[in-house]
C-alpha positions in Angstrom: 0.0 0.0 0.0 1.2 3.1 -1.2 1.9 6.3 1.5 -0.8 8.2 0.0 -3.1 5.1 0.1 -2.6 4.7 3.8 -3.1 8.2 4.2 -6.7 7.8 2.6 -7.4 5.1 4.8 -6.7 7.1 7.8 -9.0 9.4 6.9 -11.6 6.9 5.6 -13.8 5.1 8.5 -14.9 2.5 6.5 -11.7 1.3 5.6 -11.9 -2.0 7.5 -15.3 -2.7 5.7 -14.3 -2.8 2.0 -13.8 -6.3 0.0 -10.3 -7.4 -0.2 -10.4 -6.6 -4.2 -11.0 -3.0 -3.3 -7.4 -2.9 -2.5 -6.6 -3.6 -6.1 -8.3 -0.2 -7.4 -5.8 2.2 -8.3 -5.5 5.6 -10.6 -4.1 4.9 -13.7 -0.9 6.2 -14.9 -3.0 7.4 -17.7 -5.7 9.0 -15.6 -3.5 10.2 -13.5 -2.2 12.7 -16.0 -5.8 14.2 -17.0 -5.1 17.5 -14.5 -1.6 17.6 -15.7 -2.5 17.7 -19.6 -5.8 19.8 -19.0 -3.5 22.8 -18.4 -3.6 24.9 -22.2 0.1 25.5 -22.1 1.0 21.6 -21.7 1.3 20.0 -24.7 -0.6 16.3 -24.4 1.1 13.2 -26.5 -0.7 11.0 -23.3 -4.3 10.5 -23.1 -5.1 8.4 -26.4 -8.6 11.2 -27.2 -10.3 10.9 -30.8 -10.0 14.4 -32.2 -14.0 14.3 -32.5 -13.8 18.3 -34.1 -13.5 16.6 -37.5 -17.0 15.4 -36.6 -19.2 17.8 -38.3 -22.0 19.1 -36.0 -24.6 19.0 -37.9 -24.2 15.3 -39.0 -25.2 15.1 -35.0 -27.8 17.5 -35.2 -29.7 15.5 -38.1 -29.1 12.7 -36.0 -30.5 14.0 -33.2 -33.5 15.6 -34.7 -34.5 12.4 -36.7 -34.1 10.5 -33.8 -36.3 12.3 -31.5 -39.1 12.5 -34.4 -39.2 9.3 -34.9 -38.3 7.2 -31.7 -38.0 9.9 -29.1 -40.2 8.3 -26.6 -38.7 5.0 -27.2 -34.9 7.1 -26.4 -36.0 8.4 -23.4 -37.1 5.3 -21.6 -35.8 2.0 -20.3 -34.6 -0.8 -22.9 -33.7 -4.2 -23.4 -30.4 -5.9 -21.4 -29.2 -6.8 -25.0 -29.1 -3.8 -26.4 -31.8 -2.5 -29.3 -32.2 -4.1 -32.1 -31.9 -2.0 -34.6 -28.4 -0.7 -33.6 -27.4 -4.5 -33.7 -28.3 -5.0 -37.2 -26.6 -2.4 -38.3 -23.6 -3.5 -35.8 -23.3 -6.5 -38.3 -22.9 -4.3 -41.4 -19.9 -2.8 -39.2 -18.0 -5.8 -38.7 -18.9 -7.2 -41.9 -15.7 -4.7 -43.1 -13.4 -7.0 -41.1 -15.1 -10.0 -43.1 -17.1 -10.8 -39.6 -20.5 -12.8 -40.7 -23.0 -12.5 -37.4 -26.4 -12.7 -36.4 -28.2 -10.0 -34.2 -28.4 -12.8 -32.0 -25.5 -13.1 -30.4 -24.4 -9.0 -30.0 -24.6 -7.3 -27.1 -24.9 -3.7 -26.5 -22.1 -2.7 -23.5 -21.5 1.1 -22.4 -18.6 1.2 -24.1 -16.1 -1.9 -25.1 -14.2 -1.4 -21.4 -17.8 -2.4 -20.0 -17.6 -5.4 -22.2 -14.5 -6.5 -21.2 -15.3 -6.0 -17.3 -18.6 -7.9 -17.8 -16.3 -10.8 -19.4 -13.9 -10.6 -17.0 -16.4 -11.0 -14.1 -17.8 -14.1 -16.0 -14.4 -15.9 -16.1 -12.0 -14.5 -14.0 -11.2 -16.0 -10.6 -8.3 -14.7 -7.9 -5.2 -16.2 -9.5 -6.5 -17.3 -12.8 -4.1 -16.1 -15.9 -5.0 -13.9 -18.8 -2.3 -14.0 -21.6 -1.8 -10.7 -23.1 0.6 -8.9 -25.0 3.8 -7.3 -23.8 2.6 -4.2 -23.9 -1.1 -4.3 -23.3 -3.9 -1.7 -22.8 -3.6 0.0 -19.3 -7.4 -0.4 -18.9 -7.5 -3.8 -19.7 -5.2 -4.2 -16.8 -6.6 -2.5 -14.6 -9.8 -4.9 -15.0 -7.7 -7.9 -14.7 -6.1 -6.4 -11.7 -9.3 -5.9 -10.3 -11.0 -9.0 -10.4 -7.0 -10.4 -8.9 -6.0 -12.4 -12.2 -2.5 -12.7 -12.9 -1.4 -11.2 -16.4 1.5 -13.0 -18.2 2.6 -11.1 -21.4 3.8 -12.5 -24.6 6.5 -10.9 -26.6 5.2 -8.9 -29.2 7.4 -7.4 -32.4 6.4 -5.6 -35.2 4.3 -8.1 -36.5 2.5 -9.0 -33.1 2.5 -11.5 -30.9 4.9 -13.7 -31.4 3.0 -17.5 -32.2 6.1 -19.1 -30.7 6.3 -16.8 -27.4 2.4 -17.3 -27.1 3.2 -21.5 -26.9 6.0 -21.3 -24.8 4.2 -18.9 -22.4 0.9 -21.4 -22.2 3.3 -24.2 -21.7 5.3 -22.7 -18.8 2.2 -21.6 -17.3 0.9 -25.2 -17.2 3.8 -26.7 -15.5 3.9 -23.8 -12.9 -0.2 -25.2 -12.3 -1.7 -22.2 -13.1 -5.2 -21.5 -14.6 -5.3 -19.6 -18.0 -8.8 -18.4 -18.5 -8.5 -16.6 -21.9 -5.8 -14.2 -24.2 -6.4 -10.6 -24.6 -5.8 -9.0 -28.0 -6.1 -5.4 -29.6 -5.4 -7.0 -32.8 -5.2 -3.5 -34.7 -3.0 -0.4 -34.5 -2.6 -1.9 -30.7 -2.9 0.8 -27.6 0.0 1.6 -26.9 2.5 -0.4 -29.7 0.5 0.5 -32.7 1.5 -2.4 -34.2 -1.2 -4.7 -36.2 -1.2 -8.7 -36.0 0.2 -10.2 -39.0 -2.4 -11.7 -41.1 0.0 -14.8 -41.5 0.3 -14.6 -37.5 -3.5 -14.8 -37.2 -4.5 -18.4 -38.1 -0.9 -19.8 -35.8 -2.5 -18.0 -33.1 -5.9 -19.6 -33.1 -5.0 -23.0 -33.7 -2.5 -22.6 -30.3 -5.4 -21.4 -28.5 -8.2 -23.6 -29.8 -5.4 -26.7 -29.1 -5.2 -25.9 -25.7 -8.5 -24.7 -25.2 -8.0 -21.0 -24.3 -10.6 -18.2 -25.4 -9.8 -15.9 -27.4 -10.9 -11.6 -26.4 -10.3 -9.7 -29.5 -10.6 -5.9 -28.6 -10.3 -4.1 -31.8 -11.5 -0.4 -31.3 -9.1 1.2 -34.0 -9.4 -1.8 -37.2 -11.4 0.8 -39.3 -8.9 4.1 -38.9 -6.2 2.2 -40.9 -4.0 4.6 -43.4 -3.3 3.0 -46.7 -5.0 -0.4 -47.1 -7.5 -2.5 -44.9 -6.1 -4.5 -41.7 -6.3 -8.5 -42.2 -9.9 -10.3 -41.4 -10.8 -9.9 -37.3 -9.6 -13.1 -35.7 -13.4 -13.7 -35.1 -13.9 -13.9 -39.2 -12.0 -17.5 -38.4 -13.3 -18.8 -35.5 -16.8 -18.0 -34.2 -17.0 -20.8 -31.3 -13.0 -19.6 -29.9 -13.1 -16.0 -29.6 -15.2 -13.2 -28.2 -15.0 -9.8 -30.5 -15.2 -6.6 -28.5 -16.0 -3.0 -30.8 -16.7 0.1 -30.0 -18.3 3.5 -31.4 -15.4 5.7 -29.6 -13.0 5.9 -31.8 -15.1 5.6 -35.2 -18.0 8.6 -34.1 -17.7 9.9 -30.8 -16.9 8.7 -27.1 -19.5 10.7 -25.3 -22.3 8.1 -25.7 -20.1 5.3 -24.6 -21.4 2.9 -26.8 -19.9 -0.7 -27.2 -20.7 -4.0 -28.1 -20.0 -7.4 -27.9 -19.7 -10.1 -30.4 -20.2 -13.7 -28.1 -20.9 -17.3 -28.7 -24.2 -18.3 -27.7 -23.8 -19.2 -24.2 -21.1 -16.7 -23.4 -23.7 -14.4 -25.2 -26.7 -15.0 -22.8 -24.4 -15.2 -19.6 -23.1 -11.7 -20.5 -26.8 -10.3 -20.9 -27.5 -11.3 -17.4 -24.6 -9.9 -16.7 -25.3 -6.7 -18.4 -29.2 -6.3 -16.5 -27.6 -6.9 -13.3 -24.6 -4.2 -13.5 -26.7 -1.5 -15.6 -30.0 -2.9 -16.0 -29.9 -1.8 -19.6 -27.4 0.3 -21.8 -28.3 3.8 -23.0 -31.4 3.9 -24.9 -30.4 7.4 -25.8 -27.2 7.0 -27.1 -28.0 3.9 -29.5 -30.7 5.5 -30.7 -28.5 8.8 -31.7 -25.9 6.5 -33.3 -28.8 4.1 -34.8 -29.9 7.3 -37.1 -26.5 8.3 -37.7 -25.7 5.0 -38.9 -29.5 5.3 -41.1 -28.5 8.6 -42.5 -25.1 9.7 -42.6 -22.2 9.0 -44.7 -20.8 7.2 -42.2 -18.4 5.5 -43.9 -17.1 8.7 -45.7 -16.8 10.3 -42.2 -14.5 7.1 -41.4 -12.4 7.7 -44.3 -12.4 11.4 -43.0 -10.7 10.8 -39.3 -8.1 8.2 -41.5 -7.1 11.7 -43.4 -6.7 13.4 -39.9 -4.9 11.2 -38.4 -2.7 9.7 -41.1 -1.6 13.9 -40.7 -1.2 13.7 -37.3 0.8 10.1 -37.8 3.4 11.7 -40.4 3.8 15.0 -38.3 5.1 12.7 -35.2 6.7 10.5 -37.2 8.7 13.6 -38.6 9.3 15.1 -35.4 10.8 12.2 -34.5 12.9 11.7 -37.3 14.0 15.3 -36.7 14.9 15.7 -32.9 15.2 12.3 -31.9 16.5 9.8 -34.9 18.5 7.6 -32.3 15.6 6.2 -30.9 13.6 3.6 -31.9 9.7 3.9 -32.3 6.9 2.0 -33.9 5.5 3.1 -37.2 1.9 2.3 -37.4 -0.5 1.8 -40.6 -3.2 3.1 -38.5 -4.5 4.3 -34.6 -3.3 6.9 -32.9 -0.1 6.1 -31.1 3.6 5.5 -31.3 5.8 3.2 -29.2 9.1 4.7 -28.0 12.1 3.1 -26.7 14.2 5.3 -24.3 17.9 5.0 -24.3 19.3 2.1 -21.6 19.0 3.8 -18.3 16.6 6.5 -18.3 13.3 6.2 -17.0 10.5 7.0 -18.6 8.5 7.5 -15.2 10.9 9.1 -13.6 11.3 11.4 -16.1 8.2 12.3 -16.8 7.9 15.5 -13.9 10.5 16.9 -15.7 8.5 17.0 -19.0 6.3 18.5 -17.7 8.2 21.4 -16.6 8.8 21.7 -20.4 5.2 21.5 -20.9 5.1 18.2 -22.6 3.0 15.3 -21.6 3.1 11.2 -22.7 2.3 7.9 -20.8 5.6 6.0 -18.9 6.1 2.7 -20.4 5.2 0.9 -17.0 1.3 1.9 -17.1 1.0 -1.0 -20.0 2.6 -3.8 -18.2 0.6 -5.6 -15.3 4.4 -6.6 -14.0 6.0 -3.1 -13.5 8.5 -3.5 -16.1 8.5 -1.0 -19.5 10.7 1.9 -17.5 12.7 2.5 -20.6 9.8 3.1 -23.3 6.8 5.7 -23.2 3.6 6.3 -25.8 3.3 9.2 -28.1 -0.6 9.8 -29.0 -1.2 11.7 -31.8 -4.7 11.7 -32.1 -5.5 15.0 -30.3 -3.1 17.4 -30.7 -2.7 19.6 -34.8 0.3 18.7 -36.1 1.8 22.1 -35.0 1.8 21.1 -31.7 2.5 17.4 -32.0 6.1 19.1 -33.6 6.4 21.4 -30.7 5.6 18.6 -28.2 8.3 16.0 -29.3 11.0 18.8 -29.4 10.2 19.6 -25.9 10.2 15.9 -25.4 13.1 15.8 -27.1 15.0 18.7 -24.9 14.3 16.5 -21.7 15.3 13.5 -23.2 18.7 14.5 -24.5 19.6 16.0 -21.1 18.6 13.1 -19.5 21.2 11.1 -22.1 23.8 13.9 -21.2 23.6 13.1 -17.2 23.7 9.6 -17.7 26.8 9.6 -19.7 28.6 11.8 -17.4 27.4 9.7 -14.6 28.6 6.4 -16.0 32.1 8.1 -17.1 32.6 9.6 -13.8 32.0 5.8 -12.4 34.8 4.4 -14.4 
């Protein structure tokens, strides 16, 4: 327990009444930084925010107004535990891109895919059980694994993804150690925070290693559809509809403010997590389907798709050059698509440590430990370029750059001085 965490407790008198897994709640690295980066003179290259201005208004205001003509009594009232049916029709047009065939069936409407993956979580996870996920991983997922006290072994991931071979040997080693493996976690797309995309040659290896040892599959794939140049390989769930559960969301592609997600499930997963869904939130947002149910009828949404791919295929290059320009030592990811960059820190500095001194120079990122459930990642950090114009992505990774260089400077004179 953390100083300030027993601090809290001091002041709390209910601390001797919470459940043990209270204790695993935490503040994210990530959220952590939100009062930091909200500050107009910081530049932000951490929080991973859709740049929703290139969202026309009035695309929402149609929406809106149709919406309310024609089903605004049904908006304002309470709904289904699966989610309305509409919406999930059209949900199966959506995935059909990533050559998905589904019925309506087996979707289920979440408040937003991190909802999803808590209900799932909650079905499967007990204390100690393993979820394999890869090395680095998405800082929410882990704080949901964390939560519900499951142990998260990574798998080394390159360029192309999880490594096949690294995915065996860590089932294997988990086995003889007599742990429980529950299911693998995937953002198979533009991955938060690597950016890098599963190989389509990768894809099939995986499965069969998972379907031979009988381990579930959670494909989280928020970003497939904001790819730059050419469409990402079919969703793992195109190839296996028994093995793995799919997990979307409407925050990255439209907007995040009606924190609408869904869930793509085999039957009996399917009707455990609608049970799950009516006892956590009764029923998701009638409101905010509804909204993206006539945006979907009416809008070209998949010109406005093509749209945020233009913005942030700018925002991409921009950091990518700023990179190139005042850092070209270091080594970072180069995504097809997403919003982020992966950056390895010389040996020796940490990216945690250093990351009060950014902010001095008005620069914000994420450290490199938020994305791993052991602690480790002190020498990388995430870039997001999703948010800021590209003016400012510059000025941010040459004030990024102006910590990181002094921080190269002091180690070298230290190490020098100690030989």
């Amino acid at each position: 327990m953390t100083e300030s965490q027993q601090h809290a407790n001091n002041l709390d008198s209910w601390s001797g009444s919470y459940a043990v897994r209270a204790e695993t709640l935490a503040v994210s690295e990530v959220r952590a930084l939100f009062s930091v980066v909200s500050r107009p003179e910081v530049v932000s290259l951490a929080g991973g925010m859709p740049y929703v201005a290139a969202l026309p208004n009035e695309l929402l205001q149609k929406s809106y107004e149709g919406m309310m003509a024609k089903r605004g009594l049904l908006a304002m009232q309470y709904g289904g535990g699966q989610g309305d049916p509409v919406l999930r029709d059209q949900i199966r047009e959506l995935m059909a891109l990533e050559g998905i065939s589904s019925s309506i069936e087996d979707i289920v409407i979440t408040t937003g895919s991190q909802h999803g993956l808590d209900l799932l979580s909650g079905l499967f996870l007990d204390e100690g059980d393993v979820v394999l996920a890869e090395g680095p991983s998405y800082v929410g997922a882990l704080g949901i694994f964390n939560h519900y006290e499951a142990h998260v072994e990574h798998v080394y991931t390159d360029s192309d993804g999880m490594s096949p071979e690294a995915l065996e040997e860590a089932i294997e080693r988990m086995k003889k150690a007599g742990r429980t493996i529950k299911f693998l976690y995937l953002v198979t797309n533009f991955a938060n925070p690597s950016g890098v995309t599963l190989s389509a040659e990768r894809r099939p290896r995986i499965l069969e290693i998972c379907r031979r040892h009988h381990i579930l599959v959670v494909e989280d794939n928020p970003y497939g559809l904001l790819y730059f140049d050419k469409p990402v390989p079919d969703a793992l769930r195109s190839m296996d509809e028994e093995g793995v559960v799919y997990l979307g969301s409407f925050s990255k592609i439209l907007v995040p403010g009606f924190r609408i997600g869904y869930v793509l499930a085999p039957p009996a997963i399917r009707d455990k997590m609608v049970l799950a869904n009516e006892s956590a939130i009764l029923c998701p947002s009638s409101f905010g389907q509804m909204m993206i149910s006539e945006y979907l009828s009416n809008a070209d949404w998949k010109g406005q798709i093509d749209t945020f791919r233009g913005v942030y295929r700018e925002r991409r290059d921009a950091a990518l050059d700023a990179m190139a320009e005042y850092l070209p030592n270091l080594e970072t990811t180069r995504p097809d698509g997403g919003f982020y960059l992966w950056v390895t820190l010389p040996e020796g500095i940490d990216s945690k440590a250093m990351l009060p001194l950014a902010v001095k120079e008005l620069v914000a990122y994420t450290p490199g430990t938020a994305f791993y459930g052991d602690g480790t990642g002190h020498n990388k950090l995430r870039v997001c370029y999703s948010y800021p114009t590209p003016e400012n992505i510059k000025i941010g990774i040459k004030r990024l750059a102006n910590v990181i260089n002094l921080q190269t400077e002091l180690l070298e004179t230290f190490t020098k001085k100690a030989h």
